[in-house]
PDB file as gemmi writes it, atoms N, CA and C in Angstrom:
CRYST1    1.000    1.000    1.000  90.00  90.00  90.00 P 1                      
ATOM      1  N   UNK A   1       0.854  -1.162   0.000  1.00  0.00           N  
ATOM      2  CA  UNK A   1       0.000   0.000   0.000  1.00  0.00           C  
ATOM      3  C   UNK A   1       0.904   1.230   0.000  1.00  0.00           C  
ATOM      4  N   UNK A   2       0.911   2.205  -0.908  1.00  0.00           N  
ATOM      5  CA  UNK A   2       1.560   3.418  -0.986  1.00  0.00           C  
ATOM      6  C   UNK A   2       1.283   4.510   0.160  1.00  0.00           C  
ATOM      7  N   UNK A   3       2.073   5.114   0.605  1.00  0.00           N  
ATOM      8  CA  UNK A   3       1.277   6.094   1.493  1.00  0.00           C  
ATOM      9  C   UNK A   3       0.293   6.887   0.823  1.00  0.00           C  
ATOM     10  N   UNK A   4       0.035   7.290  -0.353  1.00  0.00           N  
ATOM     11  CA  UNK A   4      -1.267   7.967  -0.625  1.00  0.00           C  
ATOM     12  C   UNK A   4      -2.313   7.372  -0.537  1.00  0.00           C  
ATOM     13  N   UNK A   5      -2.325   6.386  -0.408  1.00  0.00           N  
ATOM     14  CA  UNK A   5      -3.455   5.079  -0.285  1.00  0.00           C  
ATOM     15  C   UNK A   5      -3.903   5.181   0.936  1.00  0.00           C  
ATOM     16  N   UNK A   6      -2.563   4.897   2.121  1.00  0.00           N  
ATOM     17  CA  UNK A   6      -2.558   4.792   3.268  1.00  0.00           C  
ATOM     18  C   UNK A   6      -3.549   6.459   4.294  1.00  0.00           C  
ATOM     19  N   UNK A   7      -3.319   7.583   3.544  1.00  0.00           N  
ATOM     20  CA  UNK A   7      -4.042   8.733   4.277  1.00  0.00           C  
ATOM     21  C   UNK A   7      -5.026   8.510   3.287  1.00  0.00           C  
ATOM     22  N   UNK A   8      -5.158   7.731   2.530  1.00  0.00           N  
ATOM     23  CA  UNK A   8      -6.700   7.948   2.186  1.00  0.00           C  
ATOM     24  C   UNK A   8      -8.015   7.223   3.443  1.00  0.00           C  
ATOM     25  N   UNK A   9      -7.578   6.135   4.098  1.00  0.00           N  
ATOM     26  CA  UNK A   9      -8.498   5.462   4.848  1.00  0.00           C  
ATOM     27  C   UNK A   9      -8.815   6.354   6.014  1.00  0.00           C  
ATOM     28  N   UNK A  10      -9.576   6.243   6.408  1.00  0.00           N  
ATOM     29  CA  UNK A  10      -9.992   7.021   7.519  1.00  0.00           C  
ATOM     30  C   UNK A  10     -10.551   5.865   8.991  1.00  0.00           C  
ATOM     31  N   UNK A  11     -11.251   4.872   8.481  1.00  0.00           N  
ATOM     32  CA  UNK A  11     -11.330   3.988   9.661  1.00  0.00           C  
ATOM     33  C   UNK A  11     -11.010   2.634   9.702  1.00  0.00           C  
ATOM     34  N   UNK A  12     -11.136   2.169  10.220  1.00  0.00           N  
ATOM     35  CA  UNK A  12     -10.473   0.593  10.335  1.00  0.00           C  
ATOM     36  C   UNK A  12     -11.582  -0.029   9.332  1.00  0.00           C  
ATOM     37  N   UNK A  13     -12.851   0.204   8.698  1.00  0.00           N  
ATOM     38  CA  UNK A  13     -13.353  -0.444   8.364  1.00  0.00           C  
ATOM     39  C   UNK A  13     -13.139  -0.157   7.035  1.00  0.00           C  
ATOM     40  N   UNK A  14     -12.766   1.187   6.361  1.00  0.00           N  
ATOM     41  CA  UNK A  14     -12.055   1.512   4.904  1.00  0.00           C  
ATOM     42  C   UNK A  14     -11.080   0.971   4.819  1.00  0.00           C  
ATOM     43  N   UNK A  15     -10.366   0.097   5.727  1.00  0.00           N  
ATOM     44  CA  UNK A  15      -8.945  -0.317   5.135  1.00  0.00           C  
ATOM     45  C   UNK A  15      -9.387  -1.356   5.276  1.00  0.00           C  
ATOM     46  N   UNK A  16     -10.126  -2.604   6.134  1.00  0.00           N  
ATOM     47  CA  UNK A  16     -10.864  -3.350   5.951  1.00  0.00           C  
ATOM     48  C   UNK A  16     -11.269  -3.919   4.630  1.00  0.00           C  
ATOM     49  N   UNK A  17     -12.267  -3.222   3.990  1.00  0.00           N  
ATOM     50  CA  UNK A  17     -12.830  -3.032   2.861  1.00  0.00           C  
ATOM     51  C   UNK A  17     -11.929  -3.086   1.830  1.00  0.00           C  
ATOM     52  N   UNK A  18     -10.796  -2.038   1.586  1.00  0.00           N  
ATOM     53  CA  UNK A  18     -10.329  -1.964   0.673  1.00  0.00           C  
ATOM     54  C   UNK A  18      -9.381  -3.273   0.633  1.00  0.00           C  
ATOM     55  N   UNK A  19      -8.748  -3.548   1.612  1.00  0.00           N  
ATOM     56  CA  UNK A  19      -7.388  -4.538   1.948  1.00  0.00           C  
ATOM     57  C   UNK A  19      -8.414  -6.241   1.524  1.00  0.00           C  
ATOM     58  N   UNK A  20      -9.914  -6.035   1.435  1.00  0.00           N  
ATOM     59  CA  UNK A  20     -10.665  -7.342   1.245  1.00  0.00           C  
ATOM     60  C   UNK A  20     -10.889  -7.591  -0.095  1.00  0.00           C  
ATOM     61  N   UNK A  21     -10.830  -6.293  -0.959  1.00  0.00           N  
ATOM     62  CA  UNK A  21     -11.395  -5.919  -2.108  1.00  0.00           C  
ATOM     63  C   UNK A  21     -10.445  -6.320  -3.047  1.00  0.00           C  
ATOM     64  N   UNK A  22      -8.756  -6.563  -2.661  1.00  0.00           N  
ATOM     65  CA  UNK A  22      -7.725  -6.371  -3.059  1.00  0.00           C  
ATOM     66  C   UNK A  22      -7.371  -7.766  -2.667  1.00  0.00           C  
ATOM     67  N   UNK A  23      -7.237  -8.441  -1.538  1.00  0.00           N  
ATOM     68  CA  UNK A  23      -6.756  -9.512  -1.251  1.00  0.00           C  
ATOM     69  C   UNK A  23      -7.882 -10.581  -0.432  1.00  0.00           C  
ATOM     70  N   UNK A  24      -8.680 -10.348  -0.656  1.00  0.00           N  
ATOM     71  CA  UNK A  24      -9.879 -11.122  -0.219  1.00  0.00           C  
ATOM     72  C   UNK A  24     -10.246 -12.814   0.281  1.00  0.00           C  
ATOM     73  N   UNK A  25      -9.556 -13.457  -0.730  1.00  0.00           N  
ATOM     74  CA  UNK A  25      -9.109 -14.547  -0.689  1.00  0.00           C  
ATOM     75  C   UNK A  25      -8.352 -15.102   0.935  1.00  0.00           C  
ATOM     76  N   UNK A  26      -6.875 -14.140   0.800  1.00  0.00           N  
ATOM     77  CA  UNK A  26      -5.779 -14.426   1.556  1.00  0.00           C  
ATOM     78  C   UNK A  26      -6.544 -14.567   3.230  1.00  0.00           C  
ATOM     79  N   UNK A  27      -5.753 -15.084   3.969  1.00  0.00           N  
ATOM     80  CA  UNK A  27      -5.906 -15.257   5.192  1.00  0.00           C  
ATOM     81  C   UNK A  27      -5.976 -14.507   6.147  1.00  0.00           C  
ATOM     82  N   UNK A  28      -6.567 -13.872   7.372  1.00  0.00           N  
ATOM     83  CA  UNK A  28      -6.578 -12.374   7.650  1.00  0.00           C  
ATOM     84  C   UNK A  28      -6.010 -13.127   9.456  1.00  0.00           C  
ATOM     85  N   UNK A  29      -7.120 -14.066   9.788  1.00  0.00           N  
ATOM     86  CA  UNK A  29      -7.364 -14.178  10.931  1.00  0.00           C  
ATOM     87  C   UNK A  29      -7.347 -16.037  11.143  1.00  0.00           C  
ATOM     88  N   UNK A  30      -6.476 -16.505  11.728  1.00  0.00           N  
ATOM     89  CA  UNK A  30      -6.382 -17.793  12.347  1.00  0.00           C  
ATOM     90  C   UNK A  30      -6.430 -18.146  13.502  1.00  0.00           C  
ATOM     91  N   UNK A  31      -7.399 -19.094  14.166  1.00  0.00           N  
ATOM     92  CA  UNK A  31      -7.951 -19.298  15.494  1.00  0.00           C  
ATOM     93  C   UNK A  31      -7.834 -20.749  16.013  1.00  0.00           C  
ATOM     94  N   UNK A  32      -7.089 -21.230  17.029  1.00  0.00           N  
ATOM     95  CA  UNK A  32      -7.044 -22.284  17.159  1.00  0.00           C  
ATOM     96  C   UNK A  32      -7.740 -22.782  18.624  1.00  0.00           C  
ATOM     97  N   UNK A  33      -8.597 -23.453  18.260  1.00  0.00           N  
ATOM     98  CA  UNK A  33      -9.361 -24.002  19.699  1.00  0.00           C  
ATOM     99  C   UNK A  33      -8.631 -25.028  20.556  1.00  0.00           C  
ATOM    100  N   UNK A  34      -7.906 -24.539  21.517  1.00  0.00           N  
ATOM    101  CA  UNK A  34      -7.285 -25.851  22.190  1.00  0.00           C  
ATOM    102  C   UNK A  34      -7.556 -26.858  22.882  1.00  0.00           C  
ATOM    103  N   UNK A  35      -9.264 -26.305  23.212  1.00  0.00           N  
ATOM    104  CA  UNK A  35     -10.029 -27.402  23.990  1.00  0.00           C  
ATOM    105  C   UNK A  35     -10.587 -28.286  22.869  1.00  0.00           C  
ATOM    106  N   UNK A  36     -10.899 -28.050  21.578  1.00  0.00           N  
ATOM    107  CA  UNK A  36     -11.518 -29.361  20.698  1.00  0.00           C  
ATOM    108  C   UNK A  36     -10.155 -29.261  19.840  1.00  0.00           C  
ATOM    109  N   UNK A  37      -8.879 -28.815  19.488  1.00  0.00           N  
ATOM    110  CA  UNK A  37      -8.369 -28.888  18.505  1.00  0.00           C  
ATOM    111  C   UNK A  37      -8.643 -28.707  17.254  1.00  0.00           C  
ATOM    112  N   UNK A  38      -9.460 -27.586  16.995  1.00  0.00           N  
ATOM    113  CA  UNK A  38     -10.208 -26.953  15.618  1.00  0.00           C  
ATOM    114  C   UNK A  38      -9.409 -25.862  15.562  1.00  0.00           C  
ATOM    115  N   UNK A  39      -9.566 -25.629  14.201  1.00  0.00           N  
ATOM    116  CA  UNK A  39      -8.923 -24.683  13.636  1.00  0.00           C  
ATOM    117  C   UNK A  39      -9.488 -23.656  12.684  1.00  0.00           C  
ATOM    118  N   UNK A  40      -9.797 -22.699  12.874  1.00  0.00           N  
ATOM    119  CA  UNK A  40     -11.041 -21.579  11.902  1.00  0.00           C  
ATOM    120  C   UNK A  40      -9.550 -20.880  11.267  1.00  0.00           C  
ATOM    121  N   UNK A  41     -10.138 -20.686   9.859  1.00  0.00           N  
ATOM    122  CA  UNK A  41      -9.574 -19.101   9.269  1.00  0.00           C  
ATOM    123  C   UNK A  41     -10.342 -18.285   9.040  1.00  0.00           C  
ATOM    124  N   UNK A  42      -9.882 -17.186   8.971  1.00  0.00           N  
ATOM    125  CA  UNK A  42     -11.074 -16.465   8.118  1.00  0.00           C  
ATOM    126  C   UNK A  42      -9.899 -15.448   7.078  1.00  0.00           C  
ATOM    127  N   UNK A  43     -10.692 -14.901   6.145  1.00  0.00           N  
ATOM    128  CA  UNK A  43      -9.985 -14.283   5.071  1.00  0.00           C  
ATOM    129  C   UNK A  43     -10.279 -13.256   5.029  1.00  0.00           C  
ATOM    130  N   UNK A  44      -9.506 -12.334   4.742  1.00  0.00           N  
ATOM    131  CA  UNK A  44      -9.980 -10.548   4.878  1.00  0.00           C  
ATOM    132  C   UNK A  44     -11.707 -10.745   3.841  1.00  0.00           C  
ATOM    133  N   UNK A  45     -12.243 -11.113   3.128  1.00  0.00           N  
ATOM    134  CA  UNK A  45     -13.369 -11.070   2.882  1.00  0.00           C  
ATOM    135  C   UNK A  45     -14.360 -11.989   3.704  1.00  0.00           C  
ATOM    136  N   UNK A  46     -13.957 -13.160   4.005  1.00  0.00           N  
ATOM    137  CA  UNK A  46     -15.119 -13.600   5.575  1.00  0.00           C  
ATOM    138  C   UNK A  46     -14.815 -12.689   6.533  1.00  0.00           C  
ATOM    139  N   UNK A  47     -14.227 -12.407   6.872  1.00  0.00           N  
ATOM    140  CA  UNK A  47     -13.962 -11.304   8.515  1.00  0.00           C  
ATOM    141  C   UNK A  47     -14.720  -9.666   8.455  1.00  0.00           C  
ATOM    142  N   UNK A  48     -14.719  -9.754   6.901  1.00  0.00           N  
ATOM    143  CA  UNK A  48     -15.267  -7.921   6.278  1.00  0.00           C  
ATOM    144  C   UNK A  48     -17.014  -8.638   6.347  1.00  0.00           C  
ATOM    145  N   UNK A  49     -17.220  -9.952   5.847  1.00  0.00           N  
ATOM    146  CA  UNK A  49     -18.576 -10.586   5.856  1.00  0.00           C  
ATOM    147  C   UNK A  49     -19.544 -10.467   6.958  1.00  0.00           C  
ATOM    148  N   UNK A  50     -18.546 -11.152   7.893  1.00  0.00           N  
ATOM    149  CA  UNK A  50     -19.020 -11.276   9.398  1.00  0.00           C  
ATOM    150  C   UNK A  50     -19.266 -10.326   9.897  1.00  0.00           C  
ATOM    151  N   UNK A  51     -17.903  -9.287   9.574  1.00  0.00           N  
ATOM    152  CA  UNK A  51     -18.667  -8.204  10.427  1.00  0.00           C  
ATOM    153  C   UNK A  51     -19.934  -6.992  10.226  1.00  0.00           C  
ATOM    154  N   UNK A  52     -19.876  -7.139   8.683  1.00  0.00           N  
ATOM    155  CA  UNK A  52     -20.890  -6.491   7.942  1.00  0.00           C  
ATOM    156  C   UNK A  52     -22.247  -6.631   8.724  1.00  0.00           C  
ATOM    157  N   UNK A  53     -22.165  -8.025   8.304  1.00  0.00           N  
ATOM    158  CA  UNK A  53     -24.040  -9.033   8.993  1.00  0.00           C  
ATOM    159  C   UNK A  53     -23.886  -8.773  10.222  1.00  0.00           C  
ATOM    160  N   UNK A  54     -22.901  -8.955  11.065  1.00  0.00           N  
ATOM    161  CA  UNK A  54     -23.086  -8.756  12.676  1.00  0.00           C  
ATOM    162  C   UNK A  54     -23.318  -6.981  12.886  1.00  0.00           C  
ATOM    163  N   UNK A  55     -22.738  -6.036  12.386  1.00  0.00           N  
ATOM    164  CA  UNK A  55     -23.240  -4.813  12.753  1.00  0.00           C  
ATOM    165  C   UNK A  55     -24.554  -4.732  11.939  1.00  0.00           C  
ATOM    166  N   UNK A  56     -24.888  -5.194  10.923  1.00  0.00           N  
ATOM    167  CA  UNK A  56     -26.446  -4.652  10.502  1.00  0.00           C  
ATOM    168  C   UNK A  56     -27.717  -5.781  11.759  1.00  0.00           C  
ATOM    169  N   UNK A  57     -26.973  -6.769  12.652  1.00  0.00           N  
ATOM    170  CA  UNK A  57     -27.782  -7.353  13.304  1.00  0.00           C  
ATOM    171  C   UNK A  57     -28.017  -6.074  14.864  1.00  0.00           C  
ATOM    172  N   UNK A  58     -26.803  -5.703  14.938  1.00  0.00           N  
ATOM    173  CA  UNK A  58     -27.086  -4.529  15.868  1.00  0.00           C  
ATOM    174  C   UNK A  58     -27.811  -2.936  15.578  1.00  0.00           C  
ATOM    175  N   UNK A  59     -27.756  -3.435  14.137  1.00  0.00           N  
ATOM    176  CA  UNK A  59     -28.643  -1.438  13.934  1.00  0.00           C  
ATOM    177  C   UNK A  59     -30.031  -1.901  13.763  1.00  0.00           C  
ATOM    178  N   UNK A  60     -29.999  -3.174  13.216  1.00  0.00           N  
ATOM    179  CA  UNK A  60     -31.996  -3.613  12.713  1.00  0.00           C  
ATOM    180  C   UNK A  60     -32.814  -4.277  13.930  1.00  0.00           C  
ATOM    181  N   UNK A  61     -32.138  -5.229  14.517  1.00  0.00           N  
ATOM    182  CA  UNK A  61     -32.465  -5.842  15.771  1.00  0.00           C  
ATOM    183  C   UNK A  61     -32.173  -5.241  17.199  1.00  0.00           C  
ATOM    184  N   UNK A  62     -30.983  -4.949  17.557  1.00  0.00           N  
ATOM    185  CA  UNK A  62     -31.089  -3.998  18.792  1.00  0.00           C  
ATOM    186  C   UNK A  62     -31.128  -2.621  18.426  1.00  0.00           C  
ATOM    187  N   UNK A  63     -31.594  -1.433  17.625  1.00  0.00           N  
ATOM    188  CA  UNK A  63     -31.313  -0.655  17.581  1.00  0.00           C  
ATOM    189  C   UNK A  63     -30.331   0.218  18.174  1.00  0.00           C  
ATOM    190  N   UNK A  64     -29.118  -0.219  18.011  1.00  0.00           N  
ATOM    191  CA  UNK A  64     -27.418   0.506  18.083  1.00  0.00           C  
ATOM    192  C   UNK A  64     -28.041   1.752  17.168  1.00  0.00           C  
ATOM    193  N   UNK A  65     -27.308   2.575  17.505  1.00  0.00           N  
ATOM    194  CA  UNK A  65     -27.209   3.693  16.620  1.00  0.00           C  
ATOM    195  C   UNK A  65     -25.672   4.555  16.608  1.00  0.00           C  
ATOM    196  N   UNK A  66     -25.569   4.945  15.202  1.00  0.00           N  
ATOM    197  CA  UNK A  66     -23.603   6.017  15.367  1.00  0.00           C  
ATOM    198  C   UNK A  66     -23.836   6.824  16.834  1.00  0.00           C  
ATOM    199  N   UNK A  67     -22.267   6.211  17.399  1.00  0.00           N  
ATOM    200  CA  UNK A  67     -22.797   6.946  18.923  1.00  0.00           C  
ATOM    201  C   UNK A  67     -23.148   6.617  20.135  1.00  0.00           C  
ATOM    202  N   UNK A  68     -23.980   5.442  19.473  1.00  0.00           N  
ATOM    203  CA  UNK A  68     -24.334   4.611  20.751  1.00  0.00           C  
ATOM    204  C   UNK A  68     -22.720   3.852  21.745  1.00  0.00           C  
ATOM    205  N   UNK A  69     -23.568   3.781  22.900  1.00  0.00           N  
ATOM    206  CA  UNK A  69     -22.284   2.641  24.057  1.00  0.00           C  
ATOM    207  C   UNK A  69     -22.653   1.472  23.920  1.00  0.00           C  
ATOM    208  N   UNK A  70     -21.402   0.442  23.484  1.00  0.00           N  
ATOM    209  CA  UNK A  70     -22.018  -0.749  23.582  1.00  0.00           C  
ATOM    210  C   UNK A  70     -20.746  -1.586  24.304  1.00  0.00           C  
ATOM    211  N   UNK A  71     -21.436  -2.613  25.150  1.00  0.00           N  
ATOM    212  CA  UNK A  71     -20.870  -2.730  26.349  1.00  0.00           C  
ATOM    213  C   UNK A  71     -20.288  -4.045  25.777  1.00  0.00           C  
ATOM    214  N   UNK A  72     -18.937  -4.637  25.694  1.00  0.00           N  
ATOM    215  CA  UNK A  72     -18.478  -6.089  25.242  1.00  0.00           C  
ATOM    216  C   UNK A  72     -18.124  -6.625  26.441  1.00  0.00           C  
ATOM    217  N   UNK A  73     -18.273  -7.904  26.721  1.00  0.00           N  
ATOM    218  CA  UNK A  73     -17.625  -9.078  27.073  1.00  0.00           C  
ATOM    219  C   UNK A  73     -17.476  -9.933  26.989  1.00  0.00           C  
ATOM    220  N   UNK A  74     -16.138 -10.061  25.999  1.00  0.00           N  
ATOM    221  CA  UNK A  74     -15.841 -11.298  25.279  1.00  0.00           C  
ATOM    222  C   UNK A  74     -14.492 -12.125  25.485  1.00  0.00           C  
ATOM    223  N   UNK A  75     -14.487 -12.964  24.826  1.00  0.00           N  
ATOM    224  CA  UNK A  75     -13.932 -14.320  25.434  1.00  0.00           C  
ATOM    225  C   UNK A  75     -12.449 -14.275  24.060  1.00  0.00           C  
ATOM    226  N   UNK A  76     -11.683 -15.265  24.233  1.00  0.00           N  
ATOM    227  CA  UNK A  76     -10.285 -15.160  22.790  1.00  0.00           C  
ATOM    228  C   UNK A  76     -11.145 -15.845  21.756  1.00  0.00           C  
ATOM    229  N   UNK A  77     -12.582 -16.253  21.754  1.00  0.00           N  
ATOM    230  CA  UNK A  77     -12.873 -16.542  20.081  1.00  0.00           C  
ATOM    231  C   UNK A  77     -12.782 -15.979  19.458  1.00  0.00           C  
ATOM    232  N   UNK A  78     -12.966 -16.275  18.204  1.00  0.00           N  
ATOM    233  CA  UNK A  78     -12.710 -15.836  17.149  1.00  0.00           C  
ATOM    234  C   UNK A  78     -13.371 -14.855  16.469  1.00  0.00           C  
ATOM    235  N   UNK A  79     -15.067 -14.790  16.793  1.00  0.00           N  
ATOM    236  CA  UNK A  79     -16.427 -13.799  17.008  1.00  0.00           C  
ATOM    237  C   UNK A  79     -15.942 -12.961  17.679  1.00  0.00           C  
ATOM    238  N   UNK A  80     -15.071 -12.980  18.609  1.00  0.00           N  
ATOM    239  CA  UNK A  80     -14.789 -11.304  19.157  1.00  0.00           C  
ATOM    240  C   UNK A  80     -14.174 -10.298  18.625  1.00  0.00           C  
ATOM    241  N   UNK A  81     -13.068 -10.938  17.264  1.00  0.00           N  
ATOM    242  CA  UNK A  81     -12.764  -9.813  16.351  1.00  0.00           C  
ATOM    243  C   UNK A  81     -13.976  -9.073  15.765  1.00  0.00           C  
ATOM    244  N   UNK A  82     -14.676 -10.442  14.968  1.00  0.00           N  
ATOM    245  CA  UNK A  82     -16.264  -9.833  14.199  1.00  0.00           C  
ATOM    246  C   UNK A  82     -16.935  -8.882  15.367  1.00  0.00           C  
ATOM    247  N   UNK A  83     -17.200  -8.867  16.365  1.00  0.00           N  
ATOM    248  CA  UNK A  83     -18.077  -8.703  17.289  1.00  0.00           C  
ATOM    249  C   UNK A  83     -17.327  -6.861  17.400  1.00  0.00           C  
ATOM    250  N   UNK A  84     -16.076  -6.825  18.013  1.00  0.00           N  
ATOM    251  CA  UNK A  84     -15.367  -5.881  17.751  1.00  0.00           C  
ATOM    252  C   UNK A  84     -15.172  -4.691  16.992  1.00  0.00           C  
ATOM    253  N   UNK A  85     -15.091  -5.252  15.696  1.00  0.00           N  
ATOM    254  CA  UNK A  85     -15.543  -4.796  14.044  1.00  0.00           C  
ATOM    255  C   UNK A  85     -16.961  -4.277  13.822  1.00  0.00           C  
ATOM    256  N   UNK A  86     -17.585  -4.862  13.944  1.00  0.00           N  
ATOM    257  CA  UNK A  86     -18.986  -4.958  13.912  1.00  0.00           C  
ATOM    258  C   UNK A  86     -19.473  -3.586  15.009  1.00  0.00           C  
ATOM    259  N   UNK A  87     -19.099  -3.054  16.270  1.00  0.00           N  
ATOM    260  CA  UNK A  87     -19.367  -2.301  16.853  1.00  0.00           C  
ATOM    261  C   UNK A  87     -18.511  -1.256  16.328  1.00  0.00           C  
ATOM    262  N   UNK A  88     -17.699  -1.188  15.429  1.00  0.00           N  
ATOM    263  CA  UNK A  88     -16.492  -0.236  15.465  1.00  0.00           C  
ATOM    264  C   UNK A  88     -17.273   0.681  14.267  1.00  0.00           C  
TER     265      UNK A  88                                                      
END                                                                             
């Protein structure tokens, strides 16, 4: 990414977006469960997915609104990046 690229983003979710749009495929996020021995990836376009659907589940279903406080407590899964994202 060039720095003119780089002052173009303004939030974590424009570089998100763009960095999914561009490399989408590639691997973003790897999670390993040590109590079952599973293993999740997700790819800068599942992780941009997840968090998409999980914040439109907080503006249509709980009515979140820009602004609103929203209170987390979460655990090292892997939903807490999405969950994270998703409020951001």
């Amino acid at each position: 990414m060039d720095s003119a690229e780089q002052h173009h983003h303004r939030t974590i979710t424009d570089l998100l977006t763009t960095r999914s749009r561009q490399e989408g495929h590639r691997p973003l996020v790897t999670y390993y469960d040590d109590i079952t021995g599973t293993r999740t990836e997700l790819s800068y376009a599942t992780l941009d997915n997840w968090a998409a659907k999980t914040a439109n589940l907080l503006v249509e279903e709980l009515d979140v609104g820009h602004g609103d406080t929203v209170g987390l407590d979460l655990d090292g899964h892997w939903t807490a990046a999405v969950i994270m994202l998703a409020c951001w």
